[in-house]
N, C-alpha and C positions, 0 to 999 in steps of 0.2 A: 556644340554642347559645352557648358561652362561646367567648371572646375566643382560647383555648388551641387549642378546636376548627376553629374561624375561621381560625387559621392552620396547622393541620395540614392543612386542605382546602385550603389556598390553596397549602401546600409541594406536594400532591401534584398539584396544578394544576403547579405549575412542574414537576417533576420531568419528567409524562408530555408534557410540553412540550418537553422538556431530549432526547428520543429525537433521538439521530444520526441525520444523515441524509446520503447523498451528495452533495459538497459539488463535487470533479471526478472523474470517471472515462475512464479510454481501455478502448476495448474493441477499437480496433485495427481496426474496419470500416470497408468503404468502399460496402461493398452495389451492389458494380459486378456483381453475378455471380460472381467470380473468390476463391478462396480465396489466391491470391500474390499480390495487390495490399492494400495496406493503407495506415493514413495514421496517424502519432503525431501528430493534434492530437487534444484531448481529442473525445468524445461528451458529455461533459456537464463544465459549465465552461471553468474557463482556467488552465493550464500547458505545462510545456515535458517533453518527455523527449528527452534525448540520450543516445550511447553515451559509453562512458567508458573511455579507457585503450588504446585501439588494438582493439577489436572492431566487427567489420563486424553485418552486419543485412540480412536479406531478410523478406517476409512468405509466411505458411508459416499450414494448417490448424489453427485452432483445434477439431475436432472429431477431429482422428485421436487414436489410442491412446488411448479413452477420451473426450477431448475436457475442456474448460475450464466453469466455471459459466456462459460465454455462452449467452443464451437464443438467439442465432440458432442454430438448427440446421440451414443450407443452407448451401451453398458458399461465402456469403458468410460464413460463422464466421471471420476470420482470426486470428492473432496475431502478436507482433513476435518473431521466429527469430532470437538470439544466436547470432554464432561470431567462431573467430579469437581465443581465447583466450592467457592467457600460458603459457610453457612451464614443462614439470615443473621445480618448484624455484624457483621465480621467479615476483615479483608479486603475491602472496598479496594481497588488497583490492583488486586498482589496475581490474580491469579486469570491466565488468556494465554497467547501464542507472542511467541517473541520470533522478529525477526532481524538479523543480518546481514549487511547488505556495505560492504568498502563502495566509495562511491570515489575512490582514488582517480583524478585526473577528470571528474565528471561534476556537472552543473546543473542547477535546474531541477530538481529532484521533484515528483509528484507521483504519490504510490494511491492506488487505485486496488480495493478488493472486493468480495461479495460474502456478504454472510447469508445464515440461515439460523433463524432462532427457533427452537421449540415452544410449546404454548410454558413452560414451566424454565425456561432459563432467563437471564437478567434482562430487560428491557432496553438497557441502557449498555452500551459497549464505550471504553474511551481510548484513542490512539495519544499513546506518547511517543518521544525519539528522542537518543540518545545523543549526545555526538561529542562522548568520553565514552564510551563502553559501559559504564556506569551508572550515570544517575540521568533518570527519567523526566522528561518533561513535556507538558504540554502547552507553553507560554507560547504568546503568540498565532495561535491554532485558533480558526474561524469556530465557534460556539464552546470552545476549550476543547477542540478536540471530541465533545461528545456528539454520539451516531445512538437513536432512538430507534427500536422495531415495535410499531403500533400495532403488530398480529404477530400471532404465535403460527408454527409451523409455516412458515414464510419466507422465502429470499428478499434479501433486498442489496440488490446489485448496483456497481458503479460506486462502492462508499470513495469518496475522493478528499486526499489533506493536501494539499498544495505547500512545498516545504519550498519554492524558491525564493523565495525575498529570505529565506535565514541562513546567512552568508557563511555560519558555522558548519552547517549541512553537509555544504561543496567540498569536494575534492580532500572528505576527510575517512580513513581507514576506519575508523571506531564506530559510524554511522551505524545505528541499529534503530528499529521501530519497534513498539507492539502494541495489541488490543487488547485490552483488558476489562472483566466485568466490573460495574462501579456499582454503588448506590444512586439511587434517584435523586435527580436534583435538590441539594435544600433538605434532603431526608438522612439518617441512619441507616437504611434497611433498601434492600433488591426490590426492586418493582417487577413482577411477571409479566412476559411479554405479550403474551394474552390476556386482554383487561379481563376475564372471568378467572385467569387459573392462578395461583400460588406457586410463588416462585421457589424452588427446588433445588440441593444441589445435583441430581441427574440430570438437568437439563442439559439440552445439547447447544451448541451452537457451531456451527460448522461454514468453512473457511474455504473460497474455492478464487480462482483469478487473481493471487495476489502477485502484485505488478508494478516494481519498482520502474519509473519514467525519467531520462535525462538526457542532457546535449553534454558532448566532450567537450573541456575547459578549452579554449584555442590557444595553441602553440604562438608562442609571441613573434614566430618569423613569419607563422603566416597574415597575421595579424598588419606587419608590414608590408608583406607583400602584398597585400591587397590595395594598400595607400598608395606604391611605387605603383602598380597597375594602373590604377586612377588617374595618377600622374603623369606615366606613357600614353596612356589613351587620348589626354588633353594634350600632348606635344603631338601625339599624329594629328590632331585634328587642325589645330593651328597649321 
């Protein structure tokens, strides 16, 4: 085996290495029994999710109209049920679920959730991400970041932003996301998610599998050791 080969098998070592994994996720249960009791600290890991902008919060079925990618499938399915939104005309960004999330020592970052919109909430949801603690963006993000639900009372599961190519992302403490209602492309005003209904501030929109995804930054000695490896293996083989 040449020196060339040696390290192609050692890339693909790192590579199948390199598979994201779930780094924190909320799925919003409490496994009390009860589908309206639920809890925003994570199931797996550690961050914070708050509302943002003057929207209230109850928890509410994650299995109705379809249901969310949560594998609980008993009563205790919950999710986090958004409302109390801004009024037609007003607010565009300001008001959805914010989340937190140190991605310290960690790489690769892609957050994956499921909404559910009622026939009378925003059509239009847009993810931004922070990485000051501060000021929001959504530069760089495949359609700007905007996720469209073409039916009212509806899931629409698997929403996916892919933040690895933004190198600021990585291995920064301040990393924060959220979703927020917008106006309609090109417009002033909320579109209803249901092309018959009129868009509402009690509409719901409700939040279930949310799921930060990452690979650990590699430690630089292993990063050697893996070369030195490569390099014993072609001296045994000689």
């Amino acid at each position: 085996m040449t020196i060339k080969n040696i390290l192609v098998v050692a890339g693909l070592v790192a590579v199948a290495s390199a598979q994201a994994v779930v780094y924190t996720q909320w799925n919003f249960n409490t496994l009390d029994g009860s589908g309206t009791t639920g809890t925003t600290t994570p199931s797996i890991g550690l961050g914070t999710a708050s509302l943002l902008g003057g929207v209230t919060a109850t928890f509410a079925s994650g299995n109705s109209n379809g249901g969310s990618t949560d594998p609980e499938l008993s009563t205790d399915d919950t999710a986090w049920n958004l409302t109390t939104w801004a009024a037609q005309g007003a607010g565009s960004g300001t008001r959805g679920a914010n989340f937190a999330v140190s991605t310290l020592g960690q790489k690769d970052i892609v957050v994956n959730w499921d909404n559910r919109h009622s026939n009378t909430s925003s059509r239009w949801l847009q993810f931004q991400y922070t990485t000051d603690g501060t000021s929001f963006s959504s530069a760089g993000l495949l359609n700007s970041g905007l996720f469209e639900a073409t039916a009212g009372d509806t899931w629409f599961n698997n929403r996916s932003v892919d933040l690895s190519t933004i190198a600021a992302v990585n291995n920064n403490a301040n990393f924060a996301f959220r979703v927020v209602a917008v106006f309609a492309p090109s417009t002033t005003a909320y579109a209803a998610a249901s092309t018959t209904g009129t868009y509402g501030t009690a509409g719901t929109v409700r939040f279930d599998m949310v799921t930060v995804n990452a690979n650990p930054v590699p430690e630089p000695g292993s990063i050697m050791a893996l070369g030195l490896g490569a390099v014993a293996l072609l001296r045994r083989r000689k």
